[in-house]
Backbone bond lengths (Angstrom), bond angles and torsions (degrees), N, CA, C in turn:
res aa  C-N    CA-C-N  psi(-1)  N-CA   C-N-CA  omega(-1)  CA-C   N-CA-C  phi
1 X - - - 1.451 - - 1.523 108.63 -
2 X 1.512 117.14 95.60 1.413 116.07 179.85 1.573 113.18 -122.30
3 X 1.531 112.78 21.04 1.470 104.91 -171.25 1.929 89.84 -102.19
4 X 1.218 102.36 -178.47 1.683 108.09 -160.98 1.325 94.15 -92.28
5 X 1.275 149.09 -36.80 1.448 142.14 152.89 1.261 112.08 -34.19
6 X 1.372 128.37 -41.34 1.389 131.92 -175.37 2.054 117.38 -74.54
7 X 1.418 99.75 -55.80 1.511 109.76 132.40 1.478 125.59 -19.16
8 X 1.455 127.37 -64.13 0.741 106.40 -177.27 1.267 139.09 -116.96
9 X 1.896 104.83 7.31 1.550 110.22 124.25 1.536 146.98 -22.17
10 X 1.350 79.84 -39.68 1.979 95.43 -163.04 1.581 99.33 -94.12
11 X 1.094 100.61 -36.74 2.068 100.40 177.06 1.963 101.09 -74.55
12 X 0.996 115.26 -44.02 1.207 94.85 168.95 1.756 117.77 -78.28
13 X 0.727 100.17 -92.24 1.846 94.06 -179.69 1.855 104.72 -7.59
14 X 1.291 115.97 -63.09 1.926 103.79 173.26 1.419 117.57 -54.45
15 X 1.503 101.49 -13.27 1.948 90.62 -168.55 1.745 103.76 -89.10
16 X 1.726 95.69 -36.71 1.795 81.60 -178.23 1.540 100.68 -101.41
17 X 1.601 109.49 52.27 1.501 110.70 173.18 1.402 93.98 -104.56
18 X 1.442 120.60 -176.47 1.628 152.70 129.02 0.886 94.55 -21.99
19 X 1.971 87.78 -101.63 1.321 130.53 -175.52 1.931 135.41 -38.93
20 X 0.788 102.83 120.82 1.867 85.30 -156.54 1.457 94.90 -94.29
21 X 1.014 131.25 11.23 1.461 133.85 -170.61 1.948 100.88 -116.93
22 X 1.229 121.09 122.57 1.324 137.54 -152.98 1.772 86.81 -69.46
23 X 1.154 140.19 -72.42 1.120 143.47 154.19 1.748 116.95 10.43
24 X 1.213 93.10 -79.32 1.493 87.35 176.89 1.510 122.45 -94.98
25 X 1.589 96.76 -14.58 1.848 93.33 173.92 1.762 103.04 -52.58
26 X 0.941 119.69 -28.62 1.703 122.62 -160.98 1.357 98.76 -59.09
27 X 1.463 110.27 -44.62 1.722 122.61 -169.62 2.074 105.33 -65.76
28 X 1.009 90.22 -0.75 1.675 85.97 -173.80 1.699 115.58 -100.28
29 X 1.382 107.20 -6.51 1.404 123.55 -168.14 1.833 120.03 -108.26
30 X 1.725 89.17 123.41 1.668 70.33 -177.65 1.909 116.88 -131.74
31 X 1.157 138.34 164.47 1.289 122.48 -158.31 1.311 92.57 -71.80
32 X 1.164 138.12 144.82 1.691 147.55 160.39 1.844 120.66 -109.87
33 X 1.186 109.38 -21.59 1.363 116.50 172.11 1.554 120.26 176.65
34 X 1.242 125.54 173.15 1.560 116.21 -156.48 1.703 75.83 -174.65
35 X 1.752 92.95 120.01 2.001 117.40 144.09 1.205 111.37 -128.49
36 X 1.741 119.13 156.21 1.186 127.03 -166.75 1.396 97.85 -102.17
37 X 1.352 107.72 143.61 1.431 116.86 168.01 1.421 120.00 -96.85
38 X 1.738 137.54 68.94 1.648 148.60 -169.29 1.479 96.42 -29.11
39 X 1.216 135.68 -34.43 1.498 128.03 -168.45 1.187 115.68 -85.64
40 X 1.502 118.74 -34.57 1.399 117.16 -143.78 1.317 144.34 59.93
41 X 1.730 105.89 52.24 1.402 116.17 -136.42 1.422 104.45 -122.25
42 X 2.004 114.42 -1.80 1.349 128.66 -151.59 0.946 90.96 -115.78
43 X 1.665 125.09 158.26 1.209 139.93 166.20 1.319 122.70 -118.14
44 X 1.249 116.74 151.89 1.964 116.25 -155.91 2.045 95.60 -82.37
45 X 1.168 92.72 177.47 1.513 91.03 168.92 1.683 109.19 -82.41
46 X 1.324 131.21 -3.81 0.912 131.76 176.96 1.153 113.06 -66.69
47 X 1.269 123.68 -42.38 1.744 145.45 -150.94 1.520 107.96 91.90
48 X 1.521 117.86 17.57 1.549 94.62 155.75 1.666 122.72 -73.04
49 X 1.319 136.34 174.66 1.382 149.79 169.04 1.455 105.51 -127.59
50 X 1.449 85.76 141.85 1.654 122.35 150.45 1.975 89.94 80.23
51 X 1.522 101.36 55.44 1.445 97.23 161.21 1.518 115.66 -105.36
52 X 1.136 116.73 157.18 1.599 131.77 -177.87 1.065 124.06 -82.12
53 X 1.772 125.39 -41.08 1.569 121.00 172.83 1.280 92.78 -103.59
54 X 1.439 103.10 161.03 1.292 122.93 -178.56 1.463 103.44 -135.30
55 X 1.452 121.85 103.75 1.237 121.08 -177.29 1.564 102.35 -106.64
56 X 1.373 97.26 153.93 1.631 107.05 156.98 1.523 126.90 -109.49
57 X 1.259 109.33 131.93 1.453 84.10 176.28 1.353 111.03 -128.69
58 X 1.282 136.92 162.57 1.789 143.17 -167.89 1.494 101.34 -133.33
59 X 2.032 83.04 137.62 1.433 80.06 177.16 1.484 115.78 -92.01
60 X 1.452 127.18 174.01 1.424 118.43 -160.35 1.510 97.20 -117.75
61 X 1.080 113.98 -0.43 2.014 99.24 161.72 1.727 103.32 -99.32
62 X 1.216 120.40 -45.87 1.214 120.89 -146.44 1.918 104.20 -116.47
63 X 1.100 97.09 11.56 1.782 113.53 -166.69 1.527 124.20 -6.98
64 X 1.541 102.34 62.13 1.481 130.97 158.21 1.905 98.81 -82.87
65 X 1.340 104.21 163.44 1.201 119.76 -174.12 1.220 119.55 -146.81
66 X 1.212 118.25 146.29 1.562 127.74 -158.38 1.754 105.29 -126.58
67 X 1.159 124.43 104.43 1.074 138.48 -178.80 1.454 130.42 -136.65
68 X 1.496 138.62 133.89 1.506 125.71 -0.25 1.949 103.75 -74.06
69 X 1.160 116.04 142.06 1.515 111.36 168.23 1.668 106.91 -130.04
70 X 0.851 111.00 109.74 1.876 132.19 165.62 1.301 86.50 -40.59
71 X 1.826 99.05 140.47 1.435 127.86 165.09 1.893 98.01 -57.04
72 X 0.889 116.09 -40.23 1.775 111.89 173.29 1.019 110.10 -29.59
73 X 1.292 103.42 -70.34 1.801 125.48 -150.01 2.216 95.56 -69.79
74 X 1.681 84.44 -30.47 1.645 75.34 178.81 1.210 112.74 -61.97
75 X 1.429 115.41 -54.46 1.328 126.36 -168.78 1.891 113.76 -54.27
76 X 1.328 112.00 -29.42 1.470 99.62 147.66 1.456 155.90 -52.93
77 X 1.627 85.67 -23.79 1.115 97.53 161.18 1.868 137.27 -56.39
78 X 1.508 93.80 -22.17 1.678 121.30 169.73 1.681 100.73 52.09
79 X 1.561 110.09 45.03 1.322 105.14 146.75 1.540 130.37 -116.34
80 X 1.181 127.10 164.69 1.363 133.09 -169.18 1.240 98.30 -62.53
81 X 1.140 111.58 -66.24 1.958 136.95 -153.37 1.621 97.28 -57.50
82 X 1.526 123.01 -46.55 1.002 105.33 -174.21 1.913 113.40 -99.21
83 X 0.932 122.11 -20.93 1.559 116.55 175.07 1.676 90.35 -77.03
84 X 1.202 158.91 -20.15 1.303 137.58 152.43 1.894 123.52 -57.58
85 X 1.238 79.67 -28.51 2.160 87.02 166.18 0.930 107.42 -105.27
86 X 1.218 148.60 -6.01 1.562 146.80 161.01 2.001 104.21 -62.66
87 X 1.425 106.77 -59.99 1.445 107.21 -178.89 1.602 110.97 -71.77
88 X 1.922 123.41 -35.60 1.215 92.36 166.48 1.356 138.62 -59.26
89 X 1.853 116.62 -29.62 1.218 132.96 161.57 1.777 95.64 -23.98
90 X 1.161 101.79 -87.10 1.470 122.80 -151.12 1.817 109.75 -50.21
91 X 1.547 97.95 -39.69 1.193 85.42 162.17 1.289 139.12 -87.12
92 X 1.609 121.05 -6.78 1.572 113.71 174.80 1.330 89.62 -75.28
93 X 1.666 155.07 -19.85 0.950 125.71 -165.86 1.700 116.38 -89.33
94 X 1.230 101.51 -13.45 1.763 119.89 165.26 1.801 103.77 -60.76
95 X 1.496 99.31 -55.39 1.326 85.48 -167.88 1.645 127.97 -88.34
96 X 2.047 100.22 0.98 1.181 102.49 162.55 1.099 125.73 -73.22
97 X 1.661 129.33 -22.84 1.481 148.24 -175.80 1.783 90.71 -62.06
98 X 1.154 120.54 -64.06 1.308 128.62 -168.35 1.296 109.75 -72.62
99 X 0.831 123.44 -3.42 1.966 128.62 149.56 1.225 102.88 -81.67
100 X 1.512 142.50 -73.48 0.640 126.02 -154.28 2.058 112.40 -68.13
101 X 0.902 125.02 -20.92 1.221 135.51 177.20 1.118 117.51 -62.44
102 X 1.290 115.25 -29.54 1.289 146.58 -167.73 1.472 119.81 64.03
103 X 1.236 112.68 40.82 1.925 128.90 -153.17 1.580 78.12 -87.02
104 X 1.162 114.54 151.23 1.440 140.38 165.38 1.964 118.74 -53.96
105 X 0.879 101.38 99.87 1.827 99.42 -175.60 1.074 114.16 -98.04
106 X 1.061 130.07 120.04 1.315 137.84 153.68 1.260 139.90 -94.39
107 X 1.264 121.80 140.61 1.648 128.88 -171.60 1.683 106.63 -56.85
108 X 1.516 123.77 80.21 1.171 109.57 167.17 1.345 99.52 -161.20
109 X 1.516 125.71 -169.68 1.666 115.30 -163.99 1.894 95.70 -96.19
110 X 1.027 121.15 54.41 1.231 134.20 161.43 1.486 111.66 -101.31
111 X 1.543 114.18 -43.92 1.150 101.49 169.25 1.694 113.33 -135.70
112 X 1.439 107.68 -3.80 1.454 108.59 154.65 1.483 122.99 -127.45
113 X 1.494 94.63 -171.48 1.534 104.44 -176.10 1.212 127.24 -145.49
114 X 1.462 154.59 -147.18 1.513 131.07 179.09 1.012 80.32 -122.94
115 X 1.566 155.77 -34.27 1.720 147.14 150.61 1.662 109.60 -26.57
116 X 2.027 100.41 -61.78 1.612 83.65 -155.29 1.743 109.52 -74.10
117 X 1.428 99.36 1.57 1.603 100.11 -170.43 1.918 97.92 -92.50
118 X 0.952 116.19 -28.40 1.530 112.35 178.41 1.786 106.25 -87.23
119 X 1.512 116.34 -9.58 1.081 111.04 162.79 1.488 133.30 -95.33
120 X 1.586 108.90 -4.26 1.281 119.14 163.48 1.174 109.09 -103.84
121 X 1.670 150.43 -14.17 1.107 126.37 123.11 1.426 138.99 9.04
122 X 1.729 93.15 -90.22 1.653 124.78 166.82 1.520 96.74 -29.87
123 X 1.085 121.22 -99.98 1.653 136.22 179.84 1.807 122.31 -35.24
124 X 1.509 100.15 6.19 1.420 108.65 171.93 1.739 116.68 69.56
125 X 0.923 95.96 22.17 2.217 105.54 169.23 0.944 121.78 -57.77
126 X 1.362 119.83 1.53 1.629 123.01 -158.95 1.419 107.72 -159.08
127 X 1.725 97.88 78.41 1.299 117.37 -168.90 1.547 122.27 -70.94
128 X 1.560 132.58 140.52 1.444 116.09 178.90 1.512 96.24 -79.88
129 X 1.278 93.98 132.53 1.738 128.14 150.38 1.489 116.40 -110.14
130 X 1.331 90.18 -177.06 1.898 111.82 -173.05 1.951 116.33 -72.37
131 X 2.030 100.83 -29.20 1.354 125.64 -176.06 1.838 99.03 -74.76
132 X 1.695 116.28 -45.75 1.143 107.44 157.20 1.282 159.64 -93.35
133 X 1.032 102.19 19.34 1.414 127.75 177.45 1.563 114.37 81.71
134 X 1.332 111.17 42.62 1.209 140.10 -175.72 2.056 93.87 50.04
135 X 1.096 113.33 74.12 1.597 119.25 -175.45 1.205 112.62 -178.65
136 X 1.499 109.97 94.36 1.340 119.17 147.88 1.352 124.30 -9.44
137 X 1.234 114.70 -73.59 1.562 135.81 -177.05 1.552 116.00 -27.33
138 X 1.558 97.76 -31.80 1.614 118.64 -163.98 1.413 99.72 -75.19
139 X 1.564 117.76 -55.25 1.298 121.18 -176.85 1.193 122.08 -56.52
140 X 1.599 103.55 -57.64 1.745 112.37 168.40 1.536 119.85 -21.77
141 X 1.432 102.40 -85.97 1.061 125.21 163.79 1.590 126.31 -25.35
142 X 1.646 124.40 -62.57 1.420 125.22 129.17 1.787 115.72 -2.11
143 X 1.341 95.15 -78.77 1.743 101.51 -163.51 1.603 104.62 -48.74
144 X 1.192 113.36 -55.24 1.473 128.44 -158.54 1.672 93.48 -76.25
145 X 0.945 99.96 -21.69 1.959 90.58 179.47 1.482 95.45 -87.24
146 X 1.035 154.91 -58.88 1.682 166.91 147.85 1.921 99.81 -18.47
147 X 1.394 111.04 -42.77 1.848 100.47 -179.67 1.453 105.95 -73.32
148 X 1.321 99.04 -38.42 1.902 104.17 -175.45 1.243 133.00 -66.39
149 X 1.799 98.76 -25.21 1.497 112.58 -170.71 1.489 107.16 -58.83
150 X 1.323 114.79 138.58 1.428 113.62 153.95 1.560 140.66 -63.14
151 X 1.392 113.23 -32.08 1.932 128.35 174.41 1.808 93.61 -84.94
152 X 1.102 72.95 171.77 1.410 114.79 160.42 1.247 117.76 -57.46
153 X 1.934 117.40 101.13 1.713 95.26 171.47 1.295 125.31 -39.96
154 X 1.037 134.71 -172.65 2.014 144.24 148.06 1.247 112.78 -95.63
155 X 1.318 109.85 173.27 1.339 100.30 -159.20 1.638 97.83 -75.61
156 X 1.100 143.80 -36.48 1.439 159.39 -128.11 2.116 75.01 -99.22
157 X 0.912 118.13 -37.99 1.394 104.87 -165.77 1.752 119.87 -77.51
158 X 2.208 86.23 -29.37 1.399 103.90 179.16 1.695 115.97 -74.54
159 X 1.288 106.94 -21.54 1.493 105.45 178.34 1.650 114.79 -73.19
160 X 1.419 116.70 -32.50 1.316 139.46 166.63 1.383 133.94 -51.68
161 X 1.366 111.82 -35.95 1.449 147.57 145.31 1.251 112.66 -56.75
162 X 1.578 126.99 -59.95 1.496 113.44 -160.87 1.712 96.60 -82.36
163 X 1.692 126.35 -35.55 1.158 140.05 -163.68 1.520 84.73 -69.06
164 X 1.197 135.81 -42.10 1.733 121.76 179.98 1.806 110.03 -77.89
165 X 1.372 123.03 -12.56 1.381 111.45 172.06 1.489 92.20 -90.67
166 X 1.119 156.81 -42.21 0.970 127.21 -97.91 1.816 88.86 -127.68
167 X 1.749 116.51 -31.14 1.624 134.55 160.20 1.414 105.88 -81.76
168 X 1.342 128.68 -48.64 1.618 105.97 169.02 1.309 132.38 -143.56
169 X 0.912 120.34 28.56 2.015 132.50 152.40 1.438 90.33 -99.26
170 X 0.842 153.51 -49.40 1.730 147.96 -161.49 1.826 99.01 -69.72
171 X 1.035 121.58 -54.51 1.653 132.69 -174.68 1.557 101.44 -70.14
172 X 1.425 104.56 -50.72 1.815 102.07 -178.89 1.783 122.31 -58.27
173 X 1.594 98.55 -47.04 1.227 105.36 165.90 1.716 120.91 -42.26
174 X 1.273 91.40 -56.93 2.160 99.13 -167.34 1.466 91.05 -61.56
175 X 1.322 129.84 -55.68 1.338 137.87 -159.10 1.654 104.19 -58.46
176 X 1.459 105.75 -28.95 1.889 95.36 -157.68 1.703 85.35 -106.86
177 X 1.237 103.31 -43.37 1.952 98.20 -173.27 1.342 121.96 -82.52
178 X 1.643 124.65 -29.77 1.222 116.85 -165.56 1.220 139.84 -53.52
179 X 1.538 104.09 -33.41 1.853 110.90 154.79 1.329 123.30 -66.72
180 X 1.782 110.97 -7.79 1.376 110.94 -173.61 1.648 123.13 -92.42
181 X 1.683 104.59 11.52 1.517 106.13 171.92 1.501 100.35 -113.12
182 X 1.605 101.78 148.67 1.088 123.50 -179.92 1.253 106.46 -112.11
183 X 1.393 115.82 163.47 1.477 128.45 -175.81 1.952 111.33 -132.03
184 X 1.405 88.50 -14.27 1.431 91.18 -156.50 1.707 105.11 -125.37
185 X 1.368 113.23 -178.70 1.849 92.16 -174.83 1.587 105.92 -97.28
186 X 1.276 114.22 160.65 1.543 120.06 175.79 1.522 126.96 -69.64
């Protein structure tokens, strides 16, 4: 990392660290929330412009917070844990756009993944109803057996699929993201 954005990533992230050593300050930071900016109108804490997510992240000894920070600047960070929640971020917000559009979704890594589906799990997306036997678990489980499959669902499988985006990934999405797009600058 030798460009001056990167620089000045690293002087901030060590200053509201512990740790004064860039290395392990990284280990102290964790994502806390993420809105999209539709324009591209925000600037990172680095001093880059015209990024789209806007994450926050907190540190976990000293719980200062660093906000807006570009999926970039995350990804410098060079950990697993968080460039795997950086892209689910990014993608529920792909596939909330396409709810709201009402564009046709389909079960495939166009607009999911075996992360973002075990991460809307986690976060309760997959509400018990009467179709699942009042159990989440059922649907989940469903989805992720339907992303993995190799054929062609049937049709009986495809109605099952869209009837689970469409009663609760469609409601979870508006409910958890809709205050989370921006239009305007920060």
């Amino acid at each position: 990392m030798s460009s001056i954005y990167a620089e000045n990533l690293i002087k901030t992230v060590v200053e509201k660290s512990v740790n004064k050593s860039w290395y392990t300050a990284v280990l102290e930071w964790e994502i806390d929330d993420v809105i999209e900016d539709e324009n591209n109108e925000s600037s990172c804490i680095c001093g880059k412009e015209d990024i789209r997510y806007l994450f926050k992240i907190k540190n976990s000894n000293n719980h200062n917070t660093l906000f807006p920070i570009g999926s970039s600047c995350i990804k410098k960070f060079e950990r697993e844990d968080l460039n795997e929640l950086t892209l689910v971020n990014e993608k529920l917000f792909k596939l909330f756009h396409a709810v709201k559009t009402n564009a046709f979704i389909t079960l495939d890594s166009k607009f999911f993944s075996r992360k973002l589906l075990k991460y809307m799990f986690d976060q309760g997306a997959f509400t018990p109803n009467n179709y699942n036997k009042f159990n989440g678990d059922n649907d989940y489980d469903f989805m992720l057996k339907m992303f993995n499959m190799r054929g062609e669902p049937s049709e009986k499988q495809l109605k099952k699929i869209r009837a689970i985006i469409l009663n609760s990934i469609k409601p979870y999405l508006i409910k958890v993201l809709n205050d989370k797009v921006a239009k305007k600058s920060f």
